[in-house]
N, C-alpha and C positions, 0 to 999 in steps of 0.2 A: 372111419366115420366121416360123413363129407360135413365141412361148416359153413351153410350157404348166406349168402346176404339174401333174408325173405324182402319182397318186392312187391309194390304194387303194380297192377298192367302198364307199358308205356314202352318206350322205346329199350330196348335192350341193355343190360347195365356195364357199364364199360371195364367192370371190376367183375372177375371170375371169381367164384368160391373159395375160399382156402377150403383146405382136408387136412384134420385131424386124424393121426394113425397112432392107436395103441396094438402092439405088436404081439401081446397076447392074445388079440382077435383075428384069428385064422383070415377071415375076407378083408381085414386091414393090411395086415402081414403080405397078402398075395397082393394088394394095392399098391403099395409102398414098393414092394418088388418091382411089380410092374415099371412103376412113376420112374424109380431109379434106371432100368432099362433105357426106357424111351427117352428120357431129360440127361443123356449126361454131362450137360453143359451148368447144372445146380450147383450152387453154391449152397454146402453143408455147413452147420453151426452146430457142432457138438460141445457142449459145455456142462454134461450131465452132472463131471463130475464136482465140479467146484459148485453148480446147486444144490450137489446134496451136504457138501460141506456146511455151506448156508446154512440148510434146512437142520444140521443137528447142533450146528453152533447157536443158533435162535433159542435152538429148545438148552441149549445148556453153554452161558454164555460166558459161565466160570470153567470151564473145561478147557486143558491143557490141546494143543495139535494134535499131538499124538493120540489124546485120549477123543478128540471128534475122529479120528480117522479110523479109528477101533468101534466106535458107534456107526458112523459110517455103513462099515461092512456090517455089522449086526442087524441094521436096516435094511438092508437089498437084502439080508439073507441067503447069500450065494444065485443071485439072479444075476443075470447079463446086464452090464450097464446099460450094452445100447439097445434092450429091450425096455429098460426101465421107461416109466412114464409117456408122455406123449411126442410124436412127431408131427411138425405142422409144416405144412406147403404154402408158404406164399407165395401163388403163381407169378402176380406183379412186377415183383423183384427178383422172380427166380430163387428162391432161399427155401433150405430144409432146414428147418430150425428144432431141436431136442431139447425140451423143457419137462418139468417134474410133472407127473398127474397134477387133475386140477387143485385139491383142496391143498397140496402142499403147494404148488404154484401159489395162489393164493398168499398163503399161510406166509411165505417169507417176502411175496411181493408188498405184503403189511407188515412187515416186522417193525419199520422202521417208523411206524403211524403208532405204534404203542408206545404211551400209554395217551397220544392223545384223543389215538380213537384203540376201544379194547378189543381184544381178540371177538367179542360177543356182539358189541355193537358194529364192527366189520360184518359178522356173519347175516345178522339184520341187514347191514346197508346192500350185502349181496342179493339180497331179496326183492329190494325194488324195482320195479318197472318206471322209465322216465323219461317220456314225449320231450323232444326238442324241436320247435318250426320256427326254422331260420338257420342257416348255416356259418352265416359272416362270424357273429357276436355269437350265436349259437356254438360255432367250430370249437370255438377255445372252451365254452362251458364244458361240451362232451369230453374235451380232451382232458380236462381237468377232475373230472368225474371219474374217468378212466383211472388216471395216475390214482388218483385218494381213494379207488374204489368204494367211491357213491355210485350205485347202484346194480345190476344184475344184465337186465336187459333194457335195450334201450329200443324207442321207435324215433328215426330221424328223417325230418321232413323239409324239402326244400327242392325248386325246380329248376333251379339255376347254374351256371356250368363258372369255374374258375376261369377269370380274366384278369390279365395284368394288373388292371389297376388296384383288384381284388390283395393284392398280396403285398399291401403295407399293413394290411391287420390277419390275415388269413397263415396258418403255420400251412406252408407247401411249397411245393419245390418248383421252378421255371419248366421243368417237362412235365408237369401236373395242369400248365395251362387248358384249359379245356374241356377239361375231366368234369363230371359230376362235384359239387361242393358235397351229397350225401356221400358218393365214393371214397372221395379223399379224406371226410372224416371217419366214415365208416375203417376204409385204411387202417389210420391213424392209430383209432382205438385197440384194433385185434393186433395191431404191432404191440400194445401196452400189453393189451390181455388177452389171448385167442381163445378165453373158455367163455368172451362176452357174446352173448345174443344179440344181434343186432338186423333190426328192420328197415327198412330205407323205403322211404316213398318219395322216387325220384323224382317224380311231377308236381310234388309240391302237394299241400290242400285243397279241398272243393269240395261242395257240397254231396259229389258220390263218392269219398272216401274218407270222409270226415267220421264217420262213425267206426270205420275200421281201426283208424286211430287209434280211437280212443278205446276201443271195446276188444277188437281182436286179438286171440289167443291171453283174454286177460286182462282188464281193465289197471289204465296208468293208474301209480301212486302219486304223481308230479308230474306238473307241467310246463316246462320252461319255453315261455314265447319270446322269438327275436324276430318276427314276420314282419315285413314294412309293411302289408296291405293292410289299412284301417279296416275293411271289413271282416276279413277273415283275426283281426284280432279282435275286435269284440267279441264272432262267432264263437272262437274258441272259451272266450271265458264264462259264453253262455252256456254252454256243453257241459265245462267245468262246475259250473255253480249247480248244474241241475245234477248231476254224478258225484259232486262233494270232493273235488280234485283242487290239491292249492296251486298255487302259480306263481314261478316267479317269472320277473323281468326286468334286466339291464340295458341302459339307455347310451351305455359306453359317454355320458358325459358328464362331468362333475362325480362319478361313481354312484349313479344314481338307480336304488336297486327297490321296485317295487315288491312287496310281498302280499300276496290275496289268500287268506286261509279259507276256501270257501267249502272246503271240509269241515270246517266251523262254526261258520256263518254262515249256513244257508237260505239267506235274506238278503247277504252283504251285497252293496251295491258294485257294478261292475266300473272297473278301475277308478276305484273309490268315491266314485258319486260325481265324476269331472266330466262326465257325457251323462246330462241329465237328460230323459224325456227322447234318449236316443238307442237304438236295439240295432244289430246287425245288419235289418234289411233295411233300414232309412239310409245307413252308408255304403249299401250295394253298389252302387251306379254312380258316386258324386266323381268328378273329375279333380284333377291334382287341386286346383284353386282351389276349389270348395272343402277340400281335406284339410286345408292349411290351418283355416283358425280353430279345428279338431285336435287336430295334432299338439297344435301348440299350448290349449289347452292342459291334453293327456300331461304332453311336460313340463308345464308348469311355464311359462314365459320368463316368469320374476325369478326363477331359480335357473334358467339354461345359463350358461356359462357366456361372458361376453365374446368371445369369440366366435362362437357357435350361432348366436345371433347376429354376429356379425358376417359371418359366413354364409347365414342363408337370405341374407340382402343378395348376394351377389350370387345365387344357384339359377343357374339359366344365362350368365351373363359371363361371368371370367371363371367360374366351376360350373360341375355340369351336375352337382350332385349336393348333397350334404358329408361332410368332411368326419372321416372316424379315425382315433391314430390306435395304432397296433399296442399301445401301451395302456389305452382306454380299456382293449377290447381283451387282454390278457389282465387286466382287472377284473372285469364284469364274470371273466370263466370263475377267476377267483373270490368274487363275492357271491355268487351262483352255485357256486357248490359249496362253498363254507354254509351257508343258508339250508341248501338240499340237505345238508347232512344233518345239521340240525332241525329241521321241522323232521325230517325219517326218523329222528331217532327221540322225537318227543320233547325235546328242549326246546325248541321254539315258539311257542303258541303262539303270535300274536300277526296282527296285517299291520300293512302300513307302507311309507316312502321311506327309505334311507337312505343318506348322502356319506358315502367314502371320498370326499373331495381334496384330490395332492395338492391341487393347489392352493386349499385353504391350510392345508393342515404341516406342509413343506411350504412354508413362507418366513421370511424374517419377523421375528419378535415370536414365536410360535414356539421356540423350540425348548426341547425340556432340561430343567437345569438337572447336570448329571451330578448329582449329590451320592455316591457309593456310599457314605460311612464313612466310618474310624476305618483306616487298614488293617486288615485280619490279624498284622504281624505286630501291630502296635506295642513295645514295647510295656512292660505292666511296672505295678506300681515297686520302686523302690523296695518298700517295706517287705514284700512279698519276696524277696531273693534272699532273706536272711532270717533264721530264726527268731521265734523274740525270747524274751527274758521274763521270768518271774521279778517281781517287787521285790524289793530287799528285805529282808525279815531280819525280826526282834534280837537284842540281843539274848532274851533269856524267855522263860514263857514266864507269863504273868494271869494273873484276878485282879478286876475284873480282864479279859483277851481284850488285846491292844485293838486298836485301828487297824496299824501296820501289818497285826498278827492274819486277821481278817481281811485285809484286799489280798496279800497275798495266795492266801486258800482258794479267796475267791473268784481270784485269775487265773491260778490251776485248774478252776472247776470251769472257767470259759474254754481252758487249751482242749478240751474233750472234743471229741469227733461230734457232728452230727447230720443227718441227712440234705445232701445240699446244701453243706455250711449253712442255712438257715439259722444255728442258734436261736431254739426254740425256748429261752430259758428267762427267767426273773428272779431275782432274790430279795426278800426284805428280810434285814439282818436286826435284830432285836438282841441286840446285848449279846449272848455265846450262843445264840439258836438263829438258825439260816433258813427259813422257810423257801424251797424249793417249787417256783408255779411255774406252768407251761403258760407260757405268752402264744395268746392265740394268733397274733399276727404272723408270725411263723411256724405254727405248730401244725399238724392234723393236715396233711394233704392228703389226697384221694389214697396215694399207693401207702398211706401210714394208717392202717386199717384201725380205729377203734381205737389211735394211739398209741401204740404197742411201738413201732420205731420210736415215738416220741419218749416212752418210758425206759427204753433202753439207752438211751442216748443220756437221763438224766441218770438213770446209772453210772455212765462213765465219768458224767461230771464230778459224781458224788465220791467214785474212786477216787478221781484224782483230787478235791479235795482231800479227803481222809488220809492218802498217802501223806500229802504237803501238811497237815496238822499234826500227824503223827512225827513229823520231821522238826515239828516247833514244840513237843510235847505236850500235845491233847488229842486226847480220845474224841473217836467221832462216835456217836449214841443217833444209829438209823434210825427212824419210824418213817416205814414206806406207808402214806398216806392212799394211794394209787386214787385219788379222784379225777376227772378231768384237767383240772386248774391244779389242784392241790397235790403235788408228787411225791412229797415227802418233808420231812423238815430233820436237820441236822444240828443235833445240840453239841458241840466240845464243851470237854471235861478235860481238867488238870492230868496228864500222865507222865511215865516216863516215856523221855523220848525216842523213839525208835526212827530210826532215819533208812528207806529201803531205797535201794538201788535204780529202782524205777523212780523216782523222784528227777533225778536228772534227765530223764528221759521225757518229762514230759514237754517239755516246751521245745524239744528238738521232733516229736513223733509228727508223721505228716503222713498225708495220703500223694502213694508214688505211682502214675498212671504212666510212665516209662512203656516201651514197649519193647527191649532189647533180643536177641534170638534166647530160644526158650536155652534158661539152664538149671541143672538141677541144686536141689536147696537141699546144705549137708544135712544127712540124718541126725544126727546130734543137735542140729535146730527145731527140726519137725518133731522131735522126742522133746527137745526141753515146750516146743508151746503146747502141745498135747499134753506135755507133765500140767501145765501150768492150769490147764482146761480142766483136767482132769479132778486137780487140787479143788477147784473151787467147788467140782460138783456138778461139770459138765462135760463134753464131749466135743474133741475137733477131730470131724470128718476130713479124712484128705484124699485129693486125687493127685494121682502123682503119674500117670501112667499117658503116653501120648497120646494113644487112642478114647482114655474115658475124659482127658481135656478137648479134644475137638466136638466128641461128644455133645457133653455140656455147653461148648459155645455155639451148638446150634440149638440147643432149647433155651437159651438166654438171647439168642438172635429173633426166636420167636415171640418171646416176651417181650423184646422192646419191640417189637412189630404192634403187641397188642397196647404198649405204653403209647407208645410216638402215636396212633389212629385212633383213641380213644380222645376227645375233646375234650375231656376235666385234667385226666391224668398227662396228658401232653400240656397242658396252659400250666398247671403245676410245676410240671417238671422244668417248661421254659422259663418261668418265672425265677428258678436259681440261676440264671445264666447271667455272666456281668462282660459284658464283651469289650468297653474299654477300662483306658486307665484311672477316667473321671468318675467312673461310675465304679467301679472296685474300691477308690479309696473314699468318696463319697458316701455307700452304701457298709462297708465294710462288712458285707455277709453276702452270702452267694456263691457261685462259682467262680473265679476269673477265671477265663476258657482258657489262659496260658497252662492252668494247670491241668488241663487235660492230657496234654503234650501231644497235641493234633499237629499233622504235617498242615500247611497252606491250605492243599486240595480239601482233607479231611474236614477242617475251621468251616471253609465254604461250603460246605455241604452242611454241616452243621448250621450255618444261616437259613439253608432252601428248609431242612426240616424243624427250624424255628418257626416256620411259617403256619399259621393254622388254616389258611384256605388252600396251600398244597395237601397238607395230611390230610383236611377232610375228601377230596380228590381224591388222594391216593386210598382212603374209608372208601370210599364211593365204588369206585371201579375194581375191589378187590385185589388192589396189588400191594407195593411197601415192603415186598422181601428185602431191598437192601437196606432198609433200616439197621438192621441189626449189626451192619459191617464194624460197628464201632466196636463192638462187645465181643465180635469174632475175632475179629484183634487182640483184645486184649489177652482173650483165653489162648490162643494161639500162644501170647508170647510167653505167658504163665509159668512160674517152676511148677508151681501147686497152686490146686485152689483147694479152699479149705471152708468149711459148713459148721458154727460152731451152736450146738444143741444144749436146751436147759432140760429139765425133769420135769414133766408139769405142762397144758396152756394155758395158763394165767397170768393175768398183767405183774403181778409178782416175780415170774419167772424170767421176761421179759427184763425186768429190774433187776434182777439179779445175774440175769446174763451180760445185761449191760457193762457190771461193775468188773466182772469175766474178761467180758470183751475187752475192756480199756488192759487190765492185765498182761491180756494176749499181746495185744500190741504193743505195749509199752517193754516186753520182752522181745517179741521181735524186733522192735529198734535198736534197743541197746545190741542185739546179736547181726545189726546189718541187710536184717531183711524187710522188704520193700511191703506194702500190706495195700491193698486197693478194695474196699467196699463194692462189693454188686449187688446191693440186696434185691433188686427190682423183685425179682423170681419167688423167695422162699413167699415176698410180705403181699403177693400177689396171690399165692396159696392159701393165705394168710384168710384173703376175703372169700375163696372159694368155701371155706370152711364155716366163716361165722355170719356169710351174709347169704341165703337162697335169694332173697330177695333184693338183692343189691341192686343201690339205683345208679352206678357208676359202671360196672360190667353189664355189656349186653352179651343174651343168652348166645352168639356165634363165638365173643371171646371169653364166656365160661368155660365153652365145648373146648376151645382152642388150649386153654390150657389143663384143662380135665384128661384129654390125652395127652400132655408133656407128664406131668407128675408120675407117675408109674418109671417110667425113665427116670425121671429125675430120684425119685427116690430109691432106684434101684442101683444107680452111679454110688449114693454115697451112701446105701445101708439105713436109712433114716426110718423109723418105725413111729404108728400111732401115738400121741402121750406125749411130741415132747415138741418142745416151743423151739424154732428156728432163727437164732437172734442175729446171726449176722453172716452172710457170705460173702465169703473174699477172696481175692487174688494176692498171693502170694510173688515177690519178684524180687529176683537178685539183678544187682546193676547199678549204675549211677543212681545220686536222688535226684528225687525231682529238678524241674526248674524252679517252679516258684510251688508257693503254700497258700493258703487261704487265709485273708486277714479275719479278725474278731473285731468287733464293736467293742468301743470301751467300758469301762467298769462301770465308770458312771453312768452310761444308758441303763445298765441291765440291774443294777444293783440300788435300792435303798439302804437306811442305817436309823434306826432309832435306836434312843440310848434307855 
């Protein structure tokens, strides 16, 4: 199929047609044959195969060599390579060039524009039609539109032939002297992209082809004018205003970029009201002088740059012209289409003058103070690399229970896990009863549905209380309260002393997010916490199996997809993070990110998705798969993950799993094994269940996770009925680096007597 440059009448165009040959067409095939006969002086460019490389490594950018070259051939199907996709002839150059059909051409000549332009709003911007008249300032805008592919087809107008002097701003070569300025951009562009439509009205505009312009085979979407003739610039934006076509225009000075929405304004006055009382044909006939105080108007006098005014003191005298530098005018392509793209693609709306001015903005005292932050590797705090210690305790129990007796239970009940180290907890201690409140400062984030994490976390505290009294010789006397605020209250009573094993364990237990190669965790430890689950009256689900842990880490990869792009639950979640060391021991609740046990790159990346106007971006444009790489990781490294189930959904069970949970883990520490929290997933299920209405999930991340759970609950056996109080990763290997500090007694606790 031949690709011709359509033309308006005039002298012959100095540029012959490229031909496109796809070789599955019988009269391309017999073409191409031909051309090759006749021409055997062509220079061939076969590179099919390393574009199709491209084109499956794009679509699959996690994928080993081997395995793209295996797709590779799945794609061609057993087809000829050198039948594959398109052959083009660039007469000019003499060159056969083999490139992919179009939509895949395409497809990976934008690979590298996502995510700042999507796969969708590419497919849009393909669509446009977009009038260029003037080729100087004009050349680089097309050229640039080209590369970013803003737009489809283009009509370029200009009557002017490249001259020397032409090419300190003009992209062409010293044997281009001569040539059409439409030619040589025209060129230009089908070297970028040869699937571009392109019109060329080599004579430039006038009044008998003004309308073809604008109308022919399809009326422009845009209109970008860089025409020195004052008349025919007015004319045009007359055209434009009455057809509802926007307009830009760049003055290559000071970066000065007018924008005209007169697709929205169809009133709006032409070049914004600076040629009052004046229409096209009043400036038909005026000679250079009489343009002058027009012109100067248009740009503004008080705003041209003093050189520029200085420069046209002396036009006619020691220059013969007005002066454009090549770095102007590779601005202007670049403020020209960053604009085009955005009015095509609806973010733009507005008209107006804009100033991108280097020299204002690249001056001294200008420049921005480069404040990074704390270094990612910042050392953390002291405290955090050593376990801490229980309070000294009594030497015997006593009536009425000591002081002594009491902080130390009730620093055991701080050492408890909870969501985001948040310590969401309060105590006012009234003689032998502990009344147990959730401090809403910390408590009830988006992903803690209804409080349910929050109940099981006072669970655990209440364990480890109960152990450490049982240790001083008093019974703990529960009453789970389950209100909001009111979680339970804890009376000791006189007992005999019973001292358990897990008592030493608690002020060493810690969350181990290590990431060592996966290895396996002896059976006799997955039997003793299963014993232990079991004991209380619940159930630890395990995965053990390589295949059902990769599994899993990609339906946990999708969850944090729908955590990190949800707005509540992403501010929530960021809100544990404590990134240095002033703010760890300052704050002493949160995350310190040291204990993440992030490489460098991983920390950094963790900053970009701290960010709420990336996430809601990446919300926007439907992307944020690599969110989840944190969690694929971990599962990755995983001996086991483990799903630990109550009897029951009610906040009760919740409470009582909690007390479970501390057990489990306070077992697996003593036996050496590493324990890491991932609840996001089960307490996410959590709200599919008790809220239809939910004002925190939107109905795309209901759907989203409505098909994960079927999987999910077929990986671990989990049946209707029973409350999912904690999942976790399971890891053999080094402990951690550091630990999470607690807030002191005295924040969290009162005492009447």
């Amino acid at each position: 199929m031949s690709h011709s440059l359509p033309r308006h009448p005039g002298h012959e165009p100095s540029a012959p047609a490229i031909r496109l040959f796809s070789l599955s067409c019988v009269e391309d095939r017999e073409a191409f044959e031909q051309l090759l006969a006749s021409s055997p002086a062509l220079r061939t460019h076969d590179t099919i195969d390393s574009q199709l490389e491209e084109l499956l490594r794009s679509r699959n950018p996690s994928r080993s060599a081997a395995e793209i070259s295996t797709l590779v051939e799945a794609h061609v199907g057993g087809a000829s390579r050198h039948d594959y996709g398109t052959w083009v002839h660039y007469p000019w150059s003499g060159r056969l060039v083999h490139i992919l059909p179009r939509e895949e051409f395409r497809e990976v000549r934008a690979d590298r524009n996502r995510h700042k332009i999507t796969s969708s709003e590419q497919a849009a911007l393909r669509e446009a039609t977009i009038g260029i008249v003037g080729l100087s300032v004009g050349q680089s805008a097309a050229l640039t539109m080209a590369l970013e592919g803003v737009g489809g087809k283009f009509r370029l107008a200009d009557f002017d032939e490249l001259e020397l002097g032409n090419m300190n701003r003009l992209r062409a070569g010293v044997h281009e002297i001569g040539l059409l300025k439409t030619t040589i951009a025209a060129r230009g562009m089908l070297e970028v992209d040869p699937y571009l439509e392109i019109q060329v009205f080599d004579q430039g505009l006038d009044d008998g082809n003004i309308e073809a312009f604008f109308s022919e085979q399809g009326g422009l979407d845009l209109l970008v004018d860089e025409c020195d003739d004052l008349y025919m610039k007015v004319r045009l934006r007359e055209r434009a205003r009455e057809l509802g076509i926007p307009v830009l225009m760049d003055t290559s000075d000071r970066g000065m970029l007018d924008i005209e929405r007169f697709d929205l304004e169809s009133d709006r006055p032409i070049l914004h009201g600076l040629l009052p009382n004046l229409n096209a044909e009043l400036l038909r006939d005026l000679d250079t002088d009489e343009k002058v105080p027009h012109v100067l108007r248009i740009l503004g006098e008080e705003q041209l740059s003093t050189r520029l005014l200085a420069s046209m003191v002396e036009i006619g005298e020691s220059i013969s012209t007005w002066p454009q530098l090549g770095s102007a005018v590779a601005l202007g392509g670049a403020l020209v289409t960053h604009a085009a793209r955005r009015i095509l693609l609806g973010e733009l709306c507005s008209s107006g003058r804009f100033y991108v001015d280097l020299d204002g903005l690249i001056r001294a005292g200008s420049d921005f103070a480069c404040d990074g932050g704390a270094a990612p590797d910042e050392a953390t705090s002291e405290e955090a690399l050593r376990p801490p210690s229980l309070p000294g305790s009594p030497a015997k129990a006593s009536t009425p229970i000591s002081r002594t007796a009491l902080e130390r239970i009730l620093t055991a009940g701080t050492y408890a896990p909870s969501a985001g180290n948040t310590q969401p907890w309060r105590f006012e201690v009234r003689g032998a009863l502990i009344r147990c409140l959730a401090d809403h400062r910390h408590a009830f984030s988006a992903l803690d549905h209804e409080g349910r994490a929050t109940v099981a976390t006072f669970g655990a505290v209440i364990e480890n209380m109960a152990l450490v009294a049982a240790s001083l010789g008093y019974r703990s006397e529960v009453d789970f309260m389950g209100e909001r605020e009111h979680i339970a209250d804890v009376r000791l009573l006189p007992a005999e002393t019973a001292t358990s094993p897990l008592v030493a364990q608690i002020p060493l237990r810690v969350t181990n997010r290590r990431t060592p190669s996966r290895t396996v965790v002896p059976s006799d430890d997955l039997q003793a916490l299963a014993g232990v689950a079991e004991t209380g009256g619940g159930c630890l689900h395990l995965l053990t199996e390589d295949a059902d842990l990769d599994a899993l880490g990609e339906l946990m990869a999708v969850a944090d997809r729908v955590v990190f792009l949800n707005e509540r639950m992403h501010a929530d979640t960021m809100s544990e993070f404590r990134w240095t060391r002033e703010e760890v021991e300052r704050t002493r609740d949160g995350l310190d990110v040291k204990t993440l046990e992030l490489s460098p790159a991983d920390l950094a990346g963790l900053r970009v998705i701290a960010r709420s106007d990336v996430m809601g971006t990446l919300a926007r444009i439907g992307a944020g798969k690599g969110l989840g790489a944190m969690s694929r990781r971990w599962v990755r490294s995983a001996s086991a993950m483990a799903l630990l189930t109550m009897p029951g959904p009610t906040p009760r069970s919740f409470f009582e799993g909690g007390r479970l949970m501390q057990r489990v883990w306070l077992t697996a520490s003593a036996r050496g094994v590493g324990l890491q929290p991932m609840t996001s997933l089960p307490y996410l299920f959590g709200r599919l269940d008790q809220a239809a209405d939910d004002e925190v999930l939107g109905e795309d991340e209901r759907m989203s996770l409505l098909e994960l759970r079927p999987a999910y609950n077929a990986l671990f056996g989990v049946t209707a009925g029973r409350s999912q109080v904690l999942l976790c990763r399971l890891v053999m290997g080094h402990p951690p680096t550091a630990r999470a500090l607690r807030r002191p007694l005295g924040e969290v606790a009162s005492f009447t007597d």
